[in-house]
LUMFILUM-662008 format. One record per residue (C-alpha): residue in one letter; x, y negated, z. Coordinates in steps of 0.05 Angstrom, whole numbers, padded with zeros to 5 digits, always signed. Layout:
REM LUMFILUM-662008
aXYZ/...
//
This chain:
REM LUMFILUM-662008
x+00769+00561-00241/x+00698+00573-00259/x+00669+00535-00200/x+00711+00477-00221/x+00684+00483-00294/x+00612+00483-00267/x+00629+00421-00223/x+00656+00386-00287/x+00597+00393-00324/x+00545+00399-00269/x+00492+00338-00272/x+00516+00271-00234/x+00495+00261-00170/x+00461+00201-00142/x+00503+00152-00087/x+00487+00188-00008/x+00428+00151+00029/x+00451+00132+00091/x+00390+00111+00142/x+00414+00083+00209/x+00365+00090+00262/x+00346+00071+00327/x+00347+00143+00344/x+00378+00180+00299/x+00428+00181+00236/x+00405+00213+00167/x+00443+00227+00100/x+00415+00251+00038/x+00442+00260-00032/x+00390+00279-00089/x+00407+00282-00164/x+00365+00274-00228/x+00364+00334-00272/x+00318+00307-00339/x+00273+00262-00298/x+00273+00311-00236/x+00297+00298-00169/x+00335+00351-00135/x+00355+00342-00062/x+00425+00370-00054/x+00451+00349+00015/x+00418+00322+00077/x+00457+00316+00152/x+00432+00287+00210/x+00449+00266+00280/x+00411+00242+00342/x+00446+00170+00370/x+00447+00190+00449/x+00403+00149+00487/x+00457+00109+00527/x+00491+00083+00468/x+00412+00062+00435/x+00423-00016+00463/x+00495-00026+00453/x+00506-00054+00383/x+00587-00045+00383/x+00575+00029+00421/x+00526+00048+00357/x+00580+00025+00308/x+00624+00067+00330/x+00579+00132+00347/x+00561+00115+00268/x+00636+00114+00245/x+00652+00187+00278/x+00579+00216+00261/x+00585+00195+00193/x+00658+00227+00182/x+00626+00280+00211/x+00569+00290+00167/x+00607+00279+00108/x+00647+00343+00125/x+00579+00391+00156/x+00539+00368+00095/x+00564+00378+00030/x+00561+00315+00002/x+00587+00298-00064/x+00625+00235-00067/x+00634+00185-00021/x+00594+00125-00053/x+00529+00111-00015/x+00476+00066-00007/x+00458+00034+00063/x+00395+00002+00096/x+00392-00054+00127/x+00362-00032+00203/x+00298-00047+00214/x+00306-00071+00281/x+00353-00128+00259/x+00317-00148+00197/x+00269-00206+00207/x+00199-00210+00163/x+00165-00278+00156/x+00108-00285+00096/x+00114-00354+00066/x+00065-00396+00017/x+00096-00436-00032/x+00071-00470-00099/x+00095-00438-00158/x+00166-00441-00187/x+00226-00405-00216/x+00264-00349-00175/x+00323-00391-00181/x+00287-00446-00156/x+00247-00404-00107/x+00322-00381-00086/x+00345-00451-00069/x+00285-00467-00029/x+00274-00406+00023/x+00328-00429+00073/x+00293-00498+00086/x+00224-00458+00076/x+00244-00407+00139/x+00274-00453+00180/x+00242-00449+00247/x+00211-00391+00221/x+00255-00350+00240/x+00289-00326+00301/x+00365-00331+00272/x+00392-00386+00234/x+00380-00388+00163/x+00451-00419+00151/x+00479-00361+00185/x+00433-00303+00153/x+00425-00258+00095/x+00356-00274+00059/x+00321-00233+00016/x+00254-00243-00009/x+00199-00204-00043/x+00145-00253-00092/x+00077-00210-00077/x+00031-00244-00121/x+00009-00305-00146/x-00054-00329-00103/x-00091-00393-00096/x-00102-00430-00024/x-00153-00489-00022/x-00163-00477-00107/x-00079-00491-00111/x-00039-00439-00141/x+00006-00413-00095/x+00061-00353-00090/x+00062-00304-00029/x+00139-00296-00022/x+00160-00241+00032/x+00235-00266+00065/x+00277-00212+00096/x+00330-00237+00131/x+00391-00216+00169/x+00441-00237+00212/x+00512-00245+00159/x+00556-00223+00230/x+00511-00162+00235/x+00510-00142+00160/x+00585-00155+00156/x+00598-00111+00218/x+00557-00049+00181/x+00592-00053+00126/x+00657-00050+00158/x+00638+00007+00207/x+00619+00047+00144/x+00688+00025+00099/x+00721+00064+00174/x+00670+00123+00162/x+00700+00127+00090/x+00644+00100+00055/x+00640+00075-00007/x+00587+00025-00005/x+00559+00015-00074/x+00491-00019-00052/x+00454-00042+00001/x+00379-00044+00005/x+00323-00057+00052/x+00274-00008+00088/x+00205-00026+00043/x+00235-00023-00016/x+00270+00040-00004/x+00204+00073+00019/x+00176+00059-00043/x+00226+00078-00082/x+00214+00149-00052/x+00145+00153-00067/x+00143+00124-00130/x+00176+00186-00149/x+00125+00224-00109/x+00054+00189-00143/x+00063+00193-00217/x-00011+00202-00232/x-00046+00146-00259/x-00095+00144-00209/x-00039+00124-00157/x-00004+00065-00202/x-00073+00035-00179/x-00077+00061-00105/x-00060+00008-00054/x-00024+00039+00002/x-00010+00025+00079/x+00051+00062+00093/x+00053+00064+00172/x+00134+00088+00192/x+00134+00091+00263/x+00196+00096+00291/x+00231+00097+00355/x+00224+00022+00389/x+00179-00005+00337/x+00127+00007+00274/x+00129-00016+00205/x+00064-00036+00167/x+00087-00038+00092/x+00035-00049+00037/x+00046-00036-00040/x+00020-00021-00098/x+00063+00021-00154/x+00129-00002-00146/x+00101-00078-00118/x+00111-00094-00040/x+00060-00138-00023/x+00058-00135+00045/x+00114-00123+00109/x+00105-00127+00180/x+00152-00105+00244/x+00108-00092+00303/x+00145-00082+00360/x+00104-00025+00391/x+00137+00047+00379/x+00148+00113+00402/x+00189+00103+00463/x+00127+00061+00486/x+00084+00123+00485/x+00135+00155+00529/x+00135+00105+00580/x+00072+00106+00586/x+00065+00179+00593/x+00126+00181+00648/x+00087+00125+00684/x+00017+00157+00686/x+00049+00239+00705/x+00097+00212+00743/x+00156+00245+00697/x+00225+00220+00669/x+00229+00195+00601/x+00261+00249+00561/x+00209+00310+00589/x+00164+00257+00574/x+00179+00253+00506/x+00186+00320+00496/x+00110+00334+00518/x+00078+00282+00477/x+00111+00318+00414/x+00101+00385+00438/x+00019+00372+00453/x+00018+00327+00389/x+00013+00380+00338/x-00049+00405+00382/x-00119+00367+00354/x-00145+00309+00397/x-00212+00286+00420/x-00216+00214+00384/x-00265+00168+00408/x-00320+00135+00364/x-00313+00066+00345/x-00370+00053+00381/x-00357+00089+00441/x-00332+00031+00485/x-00272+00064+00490/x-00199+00027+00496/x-00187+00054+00424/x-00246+00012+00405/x-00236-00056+00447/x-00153-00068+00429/x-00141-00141+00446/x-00079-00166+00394/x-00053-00234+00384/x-00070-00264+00315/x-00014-00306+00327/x+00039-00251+00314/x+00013-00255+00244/x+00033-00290+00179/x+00004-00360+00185/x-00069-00346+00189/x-00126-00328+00155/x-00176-00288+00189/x-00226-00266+00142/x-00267-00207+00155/x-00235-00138+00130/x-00261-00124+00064/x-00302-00058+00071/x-00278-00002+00007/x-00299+00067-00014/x-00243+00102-00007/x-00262+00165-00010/x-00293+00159-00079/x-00225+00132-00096/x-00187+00200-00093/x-00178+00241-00148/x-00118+00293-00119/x-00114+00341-00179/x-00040+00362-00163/x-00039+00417-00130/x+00037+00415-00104/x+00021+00351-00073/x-00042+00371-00038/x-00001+00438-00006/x+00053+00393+00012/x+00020+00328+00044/x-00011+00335+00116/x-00077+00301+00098/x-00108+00263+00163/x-00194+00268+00159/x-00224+00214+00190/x-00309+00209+00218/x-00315+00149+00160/x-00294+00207+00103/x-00337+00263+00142/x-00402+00217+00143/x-00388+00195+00075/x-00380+00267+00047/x-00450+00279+00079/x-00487+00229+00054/x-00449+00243-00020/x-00418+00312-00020/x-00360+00323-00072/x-00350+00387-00102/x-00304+00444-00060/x-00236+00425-00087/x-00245+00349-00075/x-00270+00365-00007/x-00200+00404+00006/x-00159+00332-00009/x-00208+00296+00032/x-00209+00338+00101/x-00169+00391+00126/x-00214+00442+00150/x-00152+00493+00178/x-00153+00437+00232/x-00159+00487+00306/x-00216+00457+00348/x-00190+00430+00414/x-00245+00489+00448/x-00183+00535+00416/x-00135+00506+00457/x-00119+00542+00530/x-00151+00500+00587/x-00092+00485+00620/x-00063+00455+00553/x-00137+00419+00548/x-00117+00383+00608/x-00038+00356+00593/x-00077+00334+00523/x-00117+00302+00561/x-00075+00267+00603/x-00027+00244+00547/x-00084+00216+00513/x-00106+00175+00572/x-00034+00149+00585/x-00030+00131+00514/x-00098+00101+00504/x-00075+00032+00522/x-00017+00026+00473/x-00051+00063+00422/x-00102+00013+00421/x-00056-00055+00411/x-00019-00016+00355/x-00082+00003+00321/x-00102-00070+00329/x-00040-00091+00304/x-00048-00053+00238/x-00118-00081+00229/x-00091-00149+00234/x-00045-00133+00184/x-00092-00103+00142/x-00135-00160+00151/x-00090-00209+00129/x-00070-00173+00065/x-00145-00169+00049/x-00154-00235+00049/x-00090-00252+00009/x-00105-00203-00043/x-00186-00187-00032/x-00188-00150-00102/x-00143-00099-00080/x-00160-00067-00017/x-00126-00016+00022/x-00143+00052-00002/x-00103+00099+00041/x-00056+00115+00096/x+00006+00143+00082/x+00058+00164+00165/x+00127+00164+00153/x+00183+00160+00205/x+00207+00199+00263/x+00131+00198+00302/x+00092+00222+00242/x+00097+00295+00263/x+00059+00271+00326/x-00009+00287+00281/x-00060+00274+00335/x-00019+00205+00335/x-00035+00195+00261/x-00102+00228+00270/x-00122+00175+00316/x-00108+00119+00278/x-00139+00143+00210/x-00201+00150+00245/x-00205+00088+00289/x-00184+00055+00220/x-00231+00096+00170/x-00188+00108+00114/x-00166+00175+00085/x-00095+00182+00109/x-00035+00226+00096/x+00028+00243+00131/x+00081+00221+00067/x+00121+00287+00048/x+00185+00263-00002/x+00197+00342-00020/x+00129+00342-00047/x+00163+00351-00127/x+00228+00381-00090/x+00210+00428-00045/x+00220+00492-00085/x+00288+00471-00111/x+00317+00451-00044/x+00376+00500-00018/x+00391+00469+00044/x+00380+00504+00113/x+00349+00482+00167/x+00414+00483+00210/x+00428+00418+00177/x+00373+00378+00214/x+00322+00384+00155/x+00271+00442+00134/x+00241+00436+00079/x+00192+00493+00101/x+00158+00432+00142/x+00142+00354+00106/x+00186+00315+00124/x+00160+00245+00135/x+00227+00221+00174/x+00272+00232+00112/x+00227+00183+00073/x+00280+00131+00083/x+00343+00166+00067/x+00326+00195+00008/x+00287+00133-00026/x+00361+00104-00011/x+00389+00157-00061/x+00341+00160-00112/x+00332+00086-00117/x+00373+00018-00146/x+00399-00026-00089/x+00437-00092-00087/x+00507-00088-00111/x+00558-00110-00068/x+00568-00170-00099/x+00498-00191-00091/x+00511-00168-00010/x+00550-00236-00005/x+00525-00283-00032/
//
């Protein structure tokens, strides 16, 4: 009888997240307590590798996992948000002259046709205004279109109304990120911080920039973590699954990262400008960002894996901060590799060889991406880094491309302001002993708004 009293008056909880993956299935449920979140469930479950490139096989592994879940995880309620997955949502950046959103509504479909890989007749759009800019002295807006295939969205939604779902939004994977991390950078230092979030997932990355609670840039690029593995299976002449457990196992160990003027493979990436936004090419716009930080929260320095890069290390010579800044700008804890046994030298070594090549067009990628967004918006340039996803935990991965980009980078913890409340053990498939970059998605899902169903067909 008490429980039951306790449950009657206990605070509301938010709608479950629920983020479909290439790889893997996560739920979480948080609830607000006066203006605090509180993560109260989270279950998770890894999508076996045969069923990864069957669409109708995934429905159905998510139908059972999901019932499943629902039972191991203590959720309360059944409402839940979903995401739209990332590998069947489509990303074009348009440039259109300036006009109403219902206007602006009626126009995309003839604006993205051709644009697109999938018919817009046929597709779910929707878009994201970034900014107002001006091309050739014209006022313009930058609109970001998601779009999705209807059949596909329709098919979710009925896989999770079989799981016993009940769907009370539907959002999309950008907007859910930052309505994570919103909740994670309330200083007012960060409402100005311009942010690359980098969520590096299983077949491909995600480039997302914002600022506050403003997307103004989204890119898929289709190079991911099982492209790493291959190439490690290739080059040691493994299989794909001891491949991929090596390259997670020797990514936690530090890694030798070449110069940017070493020559190096890291340093020469060839990428296609074409795979781009239509065009502009302007130099990257150089910025201080390590005079930009000003960490004074403790809790969020503790909890967020920060990345040094050589740019930071030769800009903290030439300018030294005081101790505690120097503690937010480089991890000093960080074992040398001369720690590591020989034998483990060499596999590093190796790994970082096989992966040199990939590593290289996704860095490249991201600077083209980076690129472009500096030259849309050249007043607000990227300050930071912030790895989310499933490959985050691969630090020397993250390490890498902090330094081969020079900006001060971090691996995005969402239990930063919920750590010490969380209950839930680690049997579930997340520890909140550890950040936990891959539950970025998942929880942004709870804590957020999303489109109503109504708005889901439209």
């Amino acid at each position: 009888m008490l429980s039951f009293v306790n449950n009657w008056f206990a605070p509301k909880s938010n709608p479950i997240g629920v983020d479909f993956g290439t790889d893997s299935l996560r739920m979480a449920q948080v609830r607000s307590i006066d203006g605090e979140h509180q993560l109260i469930a989270a279950a998770s479950a890894d999508v076996p590798i045969h069923l990864r490139s069957d669409p109708q096989a995934r429905l159905e592994f998510f139908v059972d996992a999901v019932r499943d879940l629902l039972a191991q995880g203590q959720f309360q309620g059944r409402q839940a948000v979903l995401c739209l997955p990332p590998a069947q949502m489509y990303i074009q950046h348009l440039r259109l002259p300036r006009m109403d959103d219902a206007a602006l509504t009626k126009a995309l479909p003839w604006e993205v046709r051709g644009k697109l890989p999938i018919e817009p007749s046929t597709a779910l759009l929707r878009h994201v205004v970034a900014g107002e800019i001006y091309a050739d002295n014209d006022p313009m807006l930058e609109v970001i279109v998601m779009a999705a295939a209807r059949e596909m969205v329709n098919q979710y939604l009925a896989a999770a109304n079989r799981a016993r779902l009940d769907v009370v939004g539907m959002n999309v994977q950008p907007k859910a990120l930052i309505d994570c991390f919103t909740q994670v950078f309330r200083r007012k230092t960060d409402q100005n911080s311009t942010d690359l979030f980098v969520d590096i997932g299983c077949n491909s990355t995600r480039a997302i920039i914002a600022q506050a609670e403003n997307v103004l840039f989204a890119r898929t690029i289709n190079i991911g973590g099982e492209h790493f593995n291959r190439a490690v299976a290739a080059a040691m002449n493994i299989d794909l699954i001891d491949a991929r457990i090596l390259r997670l196992k020797l990514g936690a160990s530090p890694a030798e990262a070449p110069s940017s003027d070493s020559g190096s493979a890291l340093a020469s990436a060839t990428v296609c400008p074409a795979a781009l936004p239509s065009g502009i090419q302007s130099p990257v716009q150089s910025n201080d960002n390590a005079d930009r930080q000003d960490n004074t929260d403790d809790s969020a320095d503790n909890s967020f894996a920060l990345l040094g890069s050589d740019y930071l290390a030769r800009r903290m010579a030439s300018d030294p901060p005081d101790l505690e800044r120097r503690k937010t700008l480089l991890t000093d804890d960080q074992p040398s590799l001369a720690s590591v046994p020989a034998p483990q030298q060499a596999q590093i070594a190796q790994v970082n060889a096989a992966c040199s090549q990939t590593m290289a067009q996704l860095i490249g990628e991201l600077n083209l991406c980076r690129r472009y967004y500096e030259s849309t918006f050249p007043n607000r340039p990227v300050d930071r880094l912030l790895f989310v996803g499933g490959q985050a935990k691969q630090r020397s991965l993250c390490q890498l491309i902090a330094q081969e980009m020079q900006l001060a980078a971090q691996v995005g913890d969402p239990m930063v302001r919920m750590g010490k409340t969380c209950k839930i053990g680690p049997e579930s498939g997340f520890d909140c002993r550890e950040p936990q970059p891959a539950w970025a998605i998942a929880i942004g899902l709870s804590m957020g708004p999303a489109l109503k169903p109504a708005e889901i067909h439209p």
